[in-house]
Every structure is written in C-alpha cells, then in structure tokens.
C-alpha positions in Angstrom: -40.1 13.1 1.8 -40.2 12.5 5.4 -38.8 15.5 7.8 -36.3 13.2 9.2 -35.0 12.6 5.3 -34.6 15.8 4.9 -33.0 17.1 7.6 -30.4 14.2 8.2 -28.7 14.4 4.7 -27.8 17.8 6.1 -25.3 16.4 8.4 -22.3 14.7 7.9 -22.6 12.8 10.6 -25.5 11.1 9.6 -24.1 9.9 6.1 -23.8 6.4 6.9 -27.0 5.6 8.3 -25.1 3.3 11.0 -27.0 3.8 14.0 -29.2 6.5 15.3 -28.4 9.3 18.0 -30.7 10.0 20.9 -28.7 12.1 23.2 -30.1 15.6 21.7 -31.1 16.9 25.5 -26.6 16.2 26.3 -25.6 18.0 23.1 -26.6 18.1 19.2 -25.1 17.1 16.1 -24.0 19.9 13.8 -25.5 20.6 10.8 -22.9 21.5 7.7 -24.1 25.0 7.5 -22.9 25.7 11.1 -19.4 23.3 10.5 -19.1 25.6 6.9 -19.7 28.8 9.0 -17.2 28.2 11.5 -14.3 26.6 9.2 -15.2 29.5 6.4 -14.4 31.8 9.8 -11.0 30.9 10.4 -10.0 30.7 6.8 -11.1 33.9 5.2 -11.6 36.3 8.2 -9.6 35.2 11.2 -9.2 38.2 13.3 -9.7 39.9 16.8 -12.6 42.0 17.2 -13.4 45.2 18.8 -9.8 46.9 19.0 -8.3 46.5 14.9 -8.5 49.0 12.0 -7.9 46.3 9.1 -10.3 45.8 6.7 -10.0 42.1 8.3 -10.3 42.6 11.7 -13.4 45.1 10.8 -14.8 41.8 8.8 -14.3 39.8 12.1 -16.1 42.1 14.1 -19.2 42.7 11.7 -20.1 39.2 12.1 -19.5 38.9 15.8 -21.9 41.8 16.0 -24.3 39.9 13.3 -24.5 36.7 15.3 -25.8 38.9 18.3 -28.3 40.7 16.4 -29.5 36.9 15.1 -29.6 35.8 18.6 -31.8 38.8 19.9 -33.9 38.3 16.5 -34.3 34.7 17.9 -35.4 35.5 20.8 -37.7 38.1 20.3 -35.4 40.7 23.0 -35.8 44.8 22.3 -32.4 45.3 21.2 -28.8 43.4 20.3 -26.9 45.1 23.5 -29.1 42.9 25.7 -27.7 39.4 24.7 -24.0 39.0 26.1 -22.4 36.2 25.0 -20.7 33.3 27.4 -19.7 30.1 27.4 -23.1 28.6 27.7 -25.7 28.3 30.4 -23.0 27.5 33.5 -21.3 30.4 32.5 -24.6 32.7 32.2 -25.9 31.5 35.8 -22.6 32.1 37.4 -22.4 35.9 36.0 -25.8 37.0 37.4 -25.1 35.0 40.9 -22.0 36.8 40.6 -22.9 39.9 40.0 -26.6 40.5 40.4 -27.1 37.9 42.9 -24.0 38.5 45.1 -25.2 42.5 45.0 -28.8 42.0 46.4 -28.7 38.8 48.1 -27.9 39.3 52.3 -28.3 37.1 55.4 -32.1 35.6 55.9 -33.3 36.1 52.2 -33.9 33.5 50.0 -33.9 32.0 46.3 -36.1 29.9 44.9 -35.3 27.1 42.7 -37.6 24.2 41.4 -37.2 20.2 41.4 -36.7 20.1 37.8 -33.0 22.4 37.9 -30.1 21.5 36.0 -26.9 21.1 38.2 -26.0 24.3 36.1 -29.0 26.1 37.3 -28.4 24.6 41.2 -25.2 24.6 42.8 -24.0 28.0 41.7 -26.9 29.6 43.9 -26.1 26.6 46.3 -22.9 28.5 46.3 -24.1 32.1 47.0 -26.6 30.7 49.9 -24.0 29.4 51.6 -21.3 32.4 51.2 -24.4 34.9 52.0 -26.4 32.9 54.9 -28.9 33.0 52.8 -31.8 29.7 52.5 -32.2 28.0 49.3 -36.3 27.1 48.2 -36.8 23.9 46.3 -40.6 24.0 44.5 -41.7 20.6 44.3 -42.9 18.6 41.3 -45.8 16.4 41.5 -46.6 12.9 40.0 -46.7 13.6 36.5 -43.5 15.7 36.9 -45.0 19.1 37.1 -44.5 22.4 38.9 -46.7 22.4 42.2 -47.8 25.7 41.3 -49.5 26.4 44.7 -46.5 25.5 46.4 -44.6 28.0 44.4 -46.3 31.2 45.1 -46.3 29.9 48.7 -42.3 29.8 48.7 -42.2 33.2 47.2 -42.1 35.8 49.8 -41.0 38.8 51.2 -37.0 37.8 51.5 -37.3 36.1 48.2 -34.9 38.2 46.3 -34.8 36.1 42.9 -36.6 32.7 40.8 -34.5 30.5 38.8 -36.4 28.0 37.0 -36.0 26.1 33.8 -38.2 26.4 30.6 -37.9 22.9 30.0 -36.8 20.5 32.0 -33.5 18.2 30.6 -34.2 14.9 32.3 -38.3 14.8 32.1 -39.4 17.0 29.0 -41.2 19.0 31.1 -42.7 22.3 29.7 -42.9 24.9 32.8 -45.6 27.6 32.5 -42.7 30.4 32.1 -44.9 34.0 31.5 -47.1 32.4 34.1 -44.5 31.7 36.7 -42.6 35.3 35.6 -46.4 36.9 36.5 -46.4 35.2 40.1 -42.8 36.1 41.0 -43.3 40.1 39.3 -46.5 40.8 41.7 -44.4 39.5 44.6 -41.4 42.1 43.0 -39.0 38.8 42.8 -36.9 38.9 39.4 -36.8 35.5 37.1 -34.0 34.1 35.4 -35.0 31.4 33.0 -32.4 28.3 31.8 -33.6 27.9 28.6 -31.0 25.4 27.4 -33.7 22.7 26.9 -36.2 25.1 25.4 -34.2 27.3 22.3 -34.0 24.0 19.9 -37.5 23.3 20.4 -39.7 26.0 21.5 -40.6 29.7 19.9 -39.2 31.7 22.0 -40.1 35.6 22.8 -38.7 37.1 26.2 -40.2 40.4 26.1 -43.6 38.1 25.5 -42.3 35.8 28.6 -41.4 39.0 31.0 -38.8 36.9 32.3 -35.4 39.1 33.2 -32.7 37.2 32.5 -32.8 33.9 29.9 -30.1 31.5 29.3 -29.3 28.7 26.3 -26.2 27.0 25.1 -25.5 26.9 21.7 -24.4 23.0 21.4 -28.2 22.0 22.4 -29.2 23.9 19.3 -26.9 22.5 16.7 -24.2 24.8 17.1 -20.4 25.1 18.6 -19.6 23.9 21.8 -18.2 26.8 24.0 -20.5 29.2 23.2 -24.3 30.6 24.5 -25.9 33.5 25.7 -27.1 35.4 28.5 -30.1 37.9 27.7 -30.7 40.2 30.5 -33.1 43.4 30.5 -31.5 46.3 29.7 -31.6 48.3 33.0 -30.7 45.5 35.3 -27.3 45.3 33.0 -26.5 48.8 33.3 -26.4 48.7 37.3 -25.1 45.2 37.4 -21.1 45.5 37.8 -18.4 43.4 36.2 -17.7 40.1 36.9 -14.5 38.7 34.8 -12.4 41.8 34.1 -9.6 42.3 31.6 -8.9 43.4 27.8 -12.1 44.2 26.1 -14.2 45.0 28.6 -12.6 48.5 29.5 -13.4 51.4 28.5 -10.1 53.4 29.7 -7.7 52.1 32.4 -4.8 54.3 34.3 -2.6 52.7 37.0 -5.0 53.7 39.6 -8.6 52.9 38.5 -10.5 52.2 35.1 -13.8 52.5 33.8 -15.4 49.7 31.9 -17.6 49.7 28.5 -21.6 49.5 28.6 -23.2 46.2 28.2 -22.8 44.1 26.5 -18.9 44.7 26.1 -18.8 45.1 30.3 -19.3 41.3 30.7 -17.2 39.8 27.6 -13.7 40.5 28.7 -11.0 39.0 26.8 -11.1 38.1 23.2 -14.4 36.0 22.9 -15.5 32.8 20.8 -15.7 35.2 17.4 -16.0 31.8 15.8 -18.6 30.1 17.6 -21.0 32.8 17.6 -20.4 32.9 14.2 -21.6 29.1 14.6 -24.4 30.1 16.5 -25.5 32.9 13.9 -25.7 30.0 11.3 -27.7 27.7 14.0 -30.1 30.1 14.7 -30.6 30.6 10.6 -30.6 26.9 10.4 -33.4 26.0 13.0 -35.4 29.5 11.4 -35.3 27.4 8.3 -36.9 24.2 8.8 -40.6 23.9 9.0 -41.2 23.7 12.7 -44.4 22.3 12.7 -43.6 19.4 10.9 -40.1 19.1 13.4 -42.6 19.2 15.9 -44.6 16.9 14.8 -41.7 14.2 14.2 -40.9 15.2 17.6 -44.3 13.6 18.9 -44.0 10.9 16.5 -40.9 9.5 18.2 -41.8 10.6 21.5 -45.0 8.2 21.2 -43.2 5.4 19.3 -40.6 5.1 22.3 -42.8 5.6 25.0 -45.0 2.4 23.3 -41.5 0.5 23.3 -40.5 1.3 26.9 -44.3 0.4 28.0 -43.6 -2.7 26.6 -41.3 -3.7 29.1 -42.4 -5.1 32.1 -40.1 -3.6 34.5 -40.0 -0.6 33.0 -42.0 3.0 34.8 -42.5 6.2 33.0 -42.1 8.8 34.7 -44.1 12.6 33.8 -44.4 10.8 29.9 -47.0 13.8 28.9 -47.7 13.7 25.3 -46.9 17.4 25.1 -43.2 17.0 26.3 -40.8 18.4 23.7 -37.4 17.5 25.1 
C-alpha cells in the first residue's frame, strides 16, 4: 500500500478522488482525527479554562494544558511553560517585536533578516525599525537559493540586537542551516528567533538541539485548526519579557490602581484562548508522530522529482533553487 493510500483515506476531503491539492506550503487539509478532536471538544467538554471549579470546566482545562505539553514534546523544549500559544506565526512575531524587541531595540542598532522571510517574519520588524530608528539587514540568497553564509556573519555586528530567519523557506523549499546560523549569531551575543511554519510538518524538530531562542509554527501548515500556533521562547527571556495584549487571564491580581500578571506562559494568553484548536493541534501533533516519516519523506522526494521533470519539460519554464533535498 503506497504512503499516499494510506494517508489520504484519512481525510474526508480526499474521498472522492476528484483532483489533487498542492497548496500544502498556504495551508493543510485536516485529517479526521484533528476534525473529531475539535467537534468531540465542543460537544462533550465545552468550557472556559483556567478560572471554573466544575468538573467540566476542570475537563476543559486538562486538555488545554495537554495540548501544550504535546507541543513541547514535539518540539523537543525543557518544559510545557515555555510554549505559549497564539494565533499562529504573525501573532508570535508580533509578541516578541512587541515586547522583547521594542524593550532592547534603540536608535542605530539593527536586525537582521534573510532574503528567504515570510511577510510574517518581515514587516513586523519593518515596523519596529522604523518606530525605533533603527536599520533593517537583509542576508542575501545566492543562485541556488541559499543563505550567503559569509555575508551573514558579516551583517551581524555589534548593534545587531536580534536574527530572525526562517527554518524553511515557503516559496523556494529551502532548508536553512538553523543550529549553524543560532551558533554564528550566540558568539556575536545576538538572540535568534526561528519561523518554523514551513519546517514543523516536515522536519524533526528539537530547539534545545537548535539553540535557537524563540521558534514559531502555525498549526494549519501541520494539519491542524486555523487560528491557532505557538510561540516557544527560552524560559528566562519570558520571565523578563513584559506583557503585550493585557486583560482576563493573564492577571494574576488587579486593584483599581495597578495589577500584577501571571508567569509565563499565562502572562502572554490574555483572554479566553482557542481551548479548541489546541485541542486540534494536540491531535495534529499525535497525527504527524504517527505516520512513518521516512517513508512521508520519501513520497515527499518522489513528487518533488516527478514535478520538477514536468516543469523541465517546458520550454519557457526556469527552476529556481530546485535542490533535491528541499522539503517544502
């Protein structure tokens, strides 16, 4: 039985057999464990979390607090208080520009990007350059669509107060060197933050392996819910970092004059959060742990080679950075 067989009569969507989707690297289709996960959710245990004695709103809250511990499983980081959950990777860039960024970054310093950034890991430091007069450093790619990795630890100097880079990149399939690039920036005492929205359905991923202090995906790239993704962030540099969205949840004890907020990673989830789609994201994480992933990744290649012979086919038609070890 061939590994796209037995995968596809998993989803729903693919019943029919009418025509084939190939906009994975946009968002994925849904398996029905993470579409029974989410629907069993709001049938048997709809609650809000965190602040209810009944046995249901305790029921609500275990899983919440389950999904996170899958997450930090998944991702190989040293404890479950280190992955916040957000509304996906836009959401997790904008908190640590917000809050990390905004706190260290002043006039004359810089941040360093590379060619290969999602606009979700671009304009919000865009943003914070231009609010803090500070300059915004583009590494270049070259001609197969790599990182100039010379011209990288040239940018990185002394006013170089943080590296955001992707894992993998979504338009080209380009694999970055992460632990590599997190090795460079740590002897220059630059912090990383890695975008790992293309990487998490296809890579194993370990961030205490990777060194890299703050690491972003989305669920909906990795067959789960829309809405929903996660920041991981060391430890200590959540502790100092303040609040950024403020409200219910996130306190700890408020008075008219002043409140206090909880430790992370309750300080950066006000409100009442996406119970459901972490839930969702709990049973994608499950699902993708369950398939054998060197036979995914060998389909991977498989298709990757049969359409790069198709589009080689056509006259008019340039590959650009098609290296037979791209995975996305």
């Amino acid at each position: 039985m061939s590994i796209w067989f037995s995968i596809g009569f998993l989803f729903s969507f693919w019943l029919s057999f009418s025509f084939s989707f190939f906009d994975s690297a946009a968002t994925a289709q849904k398996p029905r464990a993470v579409i029974d996960a989410v629907s069993r959710f709001y049938a048997e245990d709809n609650a809000n979390v965190h602040r209810g004695v009944p046995a249901l709103a305790e029921r609500a809250t275990a899983q919440l607090e389950a999904a996170r511990a899958k997450v930090q499983r998944f991702i190989g980081a040293a404890r479950p208080e280190e992955i916040v959950f957000v509304g996906g990777v836009t959401e997790a860039v904008n908190l640590v520009a917000q809050t990390f960024g905004r706190s260290r970054l002043r006039a004359g310093d810089e941040i360093v990007v590379t060619a290969l950034e999602h606009h979700s890991n671009l304009v919000p430091w865009q943003l914070l350059c231009r609010e803090r007069g500070a300059a915004l450093r583009v590494g270049d790619i070259d001609e197969r669509g790599e990182l100039r990795f010379d011209e990288l630890a040239r940018l990185l100097g002394s006013r170089t107060r943080l590296l955001a880079a992707a894992h993998v990149s979504n338009a080209l399939g380009t694999i970055n060197p992460v632990a590599q690039m997190v090795e460079l920036a740590h002897a220059r005492g630059v912090p990383v933050l890695i975008d790992g929205a293309q990487a998490a359905p296809h890579l194993p991923l370990d961030v205490q392996a990777l060194g890299c202090d703050f690491y972003a995906f989305s669920a909906h790239k990795m067959y789960g819910p829309m809405g929903i993704g996660i920041l991981y962030g060391r430890a200590a540099l959540l502790e100092e970092m303040p609040p950024w969205q403020s409200g219910g949840e996130m306190v700890s004890a408020v008075s008219f004059e002043e409140a206090s907020w909880q430790r992370p990673p309750h300080k950066f989830e006000a409100g009442t959060p996406d119970v459901a789609g972490a839930i969702g994201l709990g049973a994608a994480v499950e699902w993708l742990q369950s398939l054998d992933s060197d036979a995914a990744a060998a389909h991977e290649q498989e298709l990757l080679g049969y359409g790069l012979e198709l589009l080689r086919a056509i006259p008019a038609c340039g590959c650009w950075a098609a290296r037979a070890s791209a995975s996305a």
